[in-house]
KEKE-3310 file (N, C-alpha, C; in steps of 0.2 Angstrom, whole numbers, plus 5000, padded with zeros to 4 digits):
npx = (5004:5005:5007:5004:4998:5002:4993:4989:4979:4968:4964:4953:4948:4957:4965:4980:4986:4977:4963:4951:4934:4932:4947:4947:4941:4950:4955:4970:4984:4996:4993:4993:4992:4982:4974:4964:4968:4978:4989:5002:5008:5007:5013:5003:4999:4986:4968:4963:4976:4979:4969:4968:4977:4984:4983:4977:4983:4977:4988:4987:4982:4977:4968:4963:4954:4942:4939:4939:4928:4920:4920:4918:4906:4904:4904:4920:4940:4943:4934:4932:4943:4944:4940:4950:4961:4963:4975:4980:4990:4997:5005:5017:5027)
npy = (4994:5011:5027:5039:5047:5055:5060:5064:5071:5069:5079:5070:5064:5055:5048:5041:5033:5028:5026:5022:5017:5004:5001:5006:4995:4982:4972:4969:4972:4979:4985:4986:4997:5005:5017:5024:5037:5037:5029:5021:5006:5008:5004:5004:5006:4997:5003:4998:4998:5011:5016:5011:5019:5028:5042:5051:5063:5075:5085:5099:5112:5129:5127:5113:5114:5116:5103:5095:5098:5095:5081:5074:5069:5058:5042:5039:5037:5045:5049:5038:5037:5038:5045:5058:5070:5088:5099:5113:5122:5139:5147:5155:5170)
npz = (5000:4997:5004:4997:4983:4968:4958:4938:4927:4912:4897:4891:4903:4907:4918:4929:4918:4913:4902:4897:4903:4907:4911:4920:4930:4929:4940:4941:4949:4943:4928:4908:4897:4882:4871:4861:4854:4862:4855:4858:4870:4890:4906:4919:4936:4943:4947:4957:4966:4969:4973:4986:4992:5004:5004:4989:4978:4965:4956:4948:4934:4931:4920:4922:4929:4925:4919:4928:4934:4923:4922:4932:4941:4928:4921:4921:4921:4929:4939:4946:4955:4975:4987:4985:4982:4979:4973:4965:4956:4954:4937:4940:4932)
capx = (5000:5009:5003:5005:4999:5002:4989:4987:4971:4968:4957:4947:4944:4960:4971:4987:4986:4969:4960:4944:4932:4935:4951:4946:4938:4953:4955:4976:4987:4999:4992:4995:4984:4983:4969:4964:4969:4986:4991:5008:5008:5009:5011:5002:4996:4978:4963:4962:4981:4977:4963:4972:4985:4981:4980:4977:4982:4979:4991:4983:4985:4970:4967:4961:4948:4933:4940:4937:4920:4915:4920:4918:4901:4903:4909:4926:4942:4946:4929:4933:4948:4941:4941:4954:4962:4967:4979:4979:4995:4998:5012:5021:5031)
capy = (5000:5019:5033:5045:5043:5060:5062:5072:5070:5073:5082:5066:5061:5049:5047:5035:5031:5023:5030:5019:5016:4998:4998:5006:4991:4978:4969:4969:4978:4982:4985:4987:4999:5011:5021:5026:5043:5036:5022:5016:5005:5010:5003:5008:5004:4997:5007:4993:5000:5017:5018:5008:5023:5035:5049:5053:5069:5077:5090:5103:5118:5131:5123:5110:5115:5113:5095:5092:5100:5090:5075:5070:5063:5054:5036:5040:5034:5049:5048:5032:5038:5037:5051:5063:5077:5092:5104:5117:5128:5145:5147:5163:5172)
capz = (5000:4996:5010:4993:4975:4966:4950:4934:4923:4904:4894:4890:4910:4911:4924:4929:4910:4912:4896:4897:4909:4908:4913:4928:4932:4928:4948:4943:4953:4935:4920:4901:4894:4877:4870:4852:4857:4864:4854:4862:4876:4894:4910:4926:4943:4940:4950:4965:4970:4968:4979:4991:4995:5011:5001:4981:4976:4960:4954:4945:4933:4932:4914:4922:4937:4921:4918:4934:4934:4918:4923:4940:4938:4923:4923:4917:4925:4937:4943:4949:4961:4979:4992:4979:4987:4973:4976:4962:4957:4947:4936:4940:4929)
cpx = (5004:5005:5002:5004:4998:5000:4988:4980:4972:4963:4951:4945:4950:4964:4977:4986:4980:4963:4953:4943:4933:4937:4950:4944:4943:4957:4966:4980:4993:4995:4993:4989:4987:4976:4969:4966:4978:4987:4997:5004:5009:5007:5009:4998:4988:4975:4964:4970:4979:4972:4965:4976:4982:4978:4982:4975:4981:4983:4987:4983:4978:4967:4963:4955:4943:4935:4936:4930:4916:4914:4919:4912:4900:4908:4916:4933:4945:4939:4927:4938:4941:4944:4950:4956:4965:4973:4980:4986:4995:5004:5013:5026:5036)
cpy = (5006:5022:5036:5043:5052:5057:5065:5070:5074:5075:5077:5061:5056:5050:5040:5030:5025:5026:5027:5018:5007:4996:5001:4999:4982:4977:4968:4972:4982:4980:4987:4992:5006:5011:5023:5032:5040:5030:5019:5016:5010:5006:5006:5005:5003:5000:5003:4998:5006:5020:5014:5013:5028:5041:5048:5061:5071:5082:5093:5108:5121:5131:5117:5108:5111:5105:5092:5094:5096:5085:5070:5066:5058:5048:5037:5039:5041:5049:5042:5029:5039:5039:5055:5069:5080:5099:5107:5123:5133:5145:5156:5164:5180)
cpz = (5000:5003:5005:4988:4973:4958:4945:4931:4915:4900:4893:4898:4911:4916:4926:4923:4910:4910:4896:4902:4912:4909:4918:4933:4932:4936:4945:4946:4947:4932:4916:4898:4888:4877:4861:4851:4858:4861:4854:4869:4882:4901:4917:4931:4941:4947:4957:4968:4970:4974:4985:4993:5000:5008:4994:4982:4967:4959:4949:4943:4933:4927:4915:4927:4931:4918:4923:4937:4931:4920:4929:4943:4932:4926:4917:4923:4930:4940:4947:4956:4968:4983:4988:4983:4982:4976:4966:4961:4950:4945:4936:4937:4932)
residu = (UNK:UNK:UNK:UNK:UNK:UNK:UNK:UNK:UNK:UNK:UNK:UNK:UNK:UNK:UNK:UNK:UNK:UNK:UNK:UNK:UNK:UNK:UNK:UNK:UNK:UNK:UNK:UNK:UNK:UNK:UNK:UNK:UNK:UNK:UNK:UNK:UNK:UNK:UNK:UNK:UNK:UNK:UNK:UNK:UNK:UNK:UNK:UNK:UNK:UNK:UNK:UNK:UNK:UNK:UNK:UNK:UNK:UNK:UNK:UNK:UNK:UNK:UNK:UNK:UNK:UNK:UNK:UNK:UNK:UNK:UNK:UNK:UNK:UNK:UNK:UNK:UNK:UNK:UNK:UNK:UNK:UNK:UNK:UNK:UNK:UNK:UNK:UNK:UNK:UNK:UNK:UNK:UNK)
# end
């Protein structure tokens, strides 16, 4: 089990390169996963570890707050993260 998973999120609702809903739901702790949108491989921790860690943060630019708005009742794989803590940064110039 991690205490810490730090997350991004992508325009189309994915997270820890889990592009379909789908693979949200694959019971492996690794998994292989691509998208027709991303079509190389990638491996990433399947959903069961992920929600298993003390805390999920996602990092976040201010690009992404209306992702986060769209998405978060839709069955899409970051609405599958369980109790998500966001933390939100500005880039200063």
């Amino acid at each position: 089990m991690f205490d810490l998973i730090f997350l991004g999120i992508g325009s189309d609702g994915h997270t820890g390169s889990i592009f379909e809903k789908n693979q949200g739901d694959l019971p492996e702790d690794v998994i292989v996963t691509s998208s027709r949108r991303h079509p190389y491989m990638r491996v990433s921790l399947g959903m069961n570890v992920i929600n298993k860690a003390r805390r999920k943060i996602f990092l976040l630019g201010p690009e992404k707050i209306p992702i986060i708005d769209s998405t978060i009742f839709k069955d899409l794989p970051v609405s599958k993260v369980i109790d998500p803590e966001f933390l939100f940064y500005l880039k200063i110039n």
